[in-house]
C-alpha positions in Angstrom: -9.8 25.1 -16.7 -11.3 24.9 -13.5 -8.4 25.6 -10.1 -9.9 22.0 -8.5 -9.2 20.6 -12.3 -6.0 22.0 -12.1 -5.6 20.3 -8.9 -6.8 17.2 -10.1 -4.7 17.0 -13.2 -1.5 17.6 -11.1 -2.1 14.7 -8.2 -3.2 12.5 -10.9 0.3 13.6 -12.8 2.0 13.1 -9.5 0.5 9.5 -8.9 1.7 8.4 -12.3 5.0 9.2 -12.0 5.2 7.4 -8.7 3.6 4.8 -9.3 6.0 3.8 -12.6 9.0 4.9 -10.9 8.1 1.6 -8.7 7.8 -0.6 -11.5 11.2 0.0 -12.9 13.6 -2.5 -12.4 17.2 -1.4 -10.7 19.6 -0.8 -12.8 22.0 -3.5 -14.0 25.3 -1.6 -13.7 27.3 1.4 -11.9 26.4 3.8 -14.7 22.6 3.6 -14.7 22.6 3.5 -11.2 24.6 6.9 -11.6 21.8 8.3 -13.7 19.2 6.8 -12.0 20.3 8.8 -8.9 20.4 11.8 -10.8 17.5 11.8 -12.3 15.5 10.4 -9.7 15.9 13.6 -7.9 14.3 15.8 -11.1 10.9 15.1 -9.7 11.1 17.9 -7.1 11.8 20.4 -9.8 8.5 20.7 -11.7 6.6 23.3 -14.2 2.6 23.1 -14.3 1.7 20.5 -16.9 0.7 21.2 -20.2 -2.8 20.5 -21.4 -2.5 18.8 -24.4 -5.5 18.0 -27.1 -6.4 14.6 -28.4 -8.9 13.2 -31.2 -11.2 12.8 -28.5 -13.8 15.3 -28.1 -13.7 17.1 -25.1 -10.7 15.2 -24.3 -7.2 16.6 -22.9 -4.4 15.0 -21.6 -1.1 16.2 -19.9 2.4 16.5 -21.7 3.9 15.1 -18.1 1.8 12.0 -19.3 3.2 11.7 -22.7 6.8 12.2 -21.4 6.4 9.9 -18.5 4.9 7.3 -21.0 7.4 7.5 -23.3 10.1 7.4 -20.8 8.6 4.0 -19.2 8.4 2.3 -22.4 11.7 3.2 -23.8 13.0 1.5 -20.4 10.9 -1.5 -20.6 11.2 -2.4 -24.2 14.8 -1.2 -25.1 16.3 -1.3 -21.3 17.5 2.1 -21.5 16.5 5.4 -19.2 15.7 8.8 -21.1 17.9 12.0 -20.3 14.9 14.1 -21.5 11.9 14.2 -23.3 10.3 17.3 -24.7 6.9 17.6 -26.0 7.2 20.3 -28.3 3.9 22.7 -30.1 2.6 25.5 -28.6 -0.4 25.8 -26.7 -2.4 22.5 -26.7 -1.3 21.2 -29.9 2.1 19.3 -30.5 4.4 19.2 -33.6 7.3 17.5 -32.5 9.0 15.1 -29.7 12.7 15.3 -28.8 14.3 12.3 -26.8 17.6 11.8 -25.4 19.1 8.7 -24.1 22.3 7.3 -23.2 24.6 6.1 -25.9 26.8 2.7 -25.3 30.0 2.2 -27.2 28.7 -1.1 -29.1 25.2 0.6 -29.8 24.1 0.4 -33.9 22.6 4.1 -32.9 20.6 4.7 -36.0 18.8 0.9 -35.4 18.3 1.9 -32.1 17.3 5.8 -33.2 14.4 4.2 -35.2 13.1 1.2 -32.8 12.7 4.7 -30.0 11.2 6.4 -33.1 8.3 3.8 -33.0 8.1 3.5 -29.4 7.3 7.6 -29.6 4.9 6.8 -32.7 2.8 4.5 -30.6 2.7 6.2 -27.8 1.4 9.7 -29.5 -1.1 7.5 -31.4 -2.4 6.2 -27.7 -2.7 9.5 -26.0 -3.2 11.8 -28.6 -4.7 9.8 -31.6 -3.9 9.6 -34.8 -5.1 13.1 -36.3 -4.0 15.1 -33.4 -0.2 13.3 -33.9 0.4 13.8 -37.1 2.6 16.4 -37.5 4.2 15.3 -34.1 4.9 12.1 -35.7 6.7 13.2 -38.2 9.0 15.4 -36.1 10.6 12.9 -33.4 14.3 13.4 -32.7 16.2 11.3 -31.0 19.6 12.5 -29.5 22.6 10.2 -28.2 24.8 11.3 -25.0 28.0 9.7 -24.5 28.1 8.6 -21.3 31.5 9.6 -19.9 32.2 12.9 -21.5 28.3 13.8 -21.9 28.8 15.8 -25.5 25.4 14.7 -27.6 26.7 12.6 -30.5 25.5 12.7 -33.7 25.3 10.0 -36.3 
């Protein structure tokens, strides 16, 4: 690609994670505001983007795009903030999405494990398509951090 698409691709990147950043709500409570402040500093530290096929011909996408997506959907629909996402494949094909999030004591984690499951599933069908999502679809791992002692729970 192109050094002034490059260029491109990374502003545009740049803009969309400011721009959602804004639209989140504060958080409710002492502990997302803790992990709001933490990870609101993660911007600074950032890798060039991966270019990422789609169904579209001709058409890429960014896995900073996917991520950020995900993230902002998973706040807005299940009121919860993402520890990390990884878009996972090599080159510009992907074969699996981990997410982490932040587990509450009273949480039914598998319920919860599959409503982020189809928040992932939709998204991958939006900015991938359906072909090129496949196999990424049917590798999405979701991962629970307890919030105090930060050890990854399993179910």
């Amino acid at each position: 690609m192109p050094d002034k698409h490059i260029r491109d691709a990374d502003i545009a990147d740049a803009w969309l994670v400011e721009a959602t950043q804004r639209l989140a709500d504060e958080p409710a409570n002492d502990v997302d505001r803790l992990i709001s402040s933490i990870s609101g500093s993660l911007q600074r530290i950032r890798r060039p983007a991966r270019t990422l096929a789609t169904d579209g011909l001709r058409i890429t996408t960014s896995d900073r795009v996917v991520k950020q997506l995900i993230a902002v959907r998973t706040r807005r629909e299940l009121g919860r903030l993402t520890v990390f996402v990884s878009v996972d494949g090599a080159g510009d094909t992907v074969d699996g999405v981990r997410v982490g999030l932040i587990a509450r004591y009273a949480d039914d984690l598998p319920a919860l494990s599959d409503d982020v499951r189809d928040i992932v599933d939709e998204v991958l069908i939006e900015t991938l398509g359906t072909e090129t999502s496949a196999a990424a679809r049917r590798n999405i791992s979701v991962r629970w951090q307890d919030v105090y002692t930060r050890e990854w729970l399993s179910r």
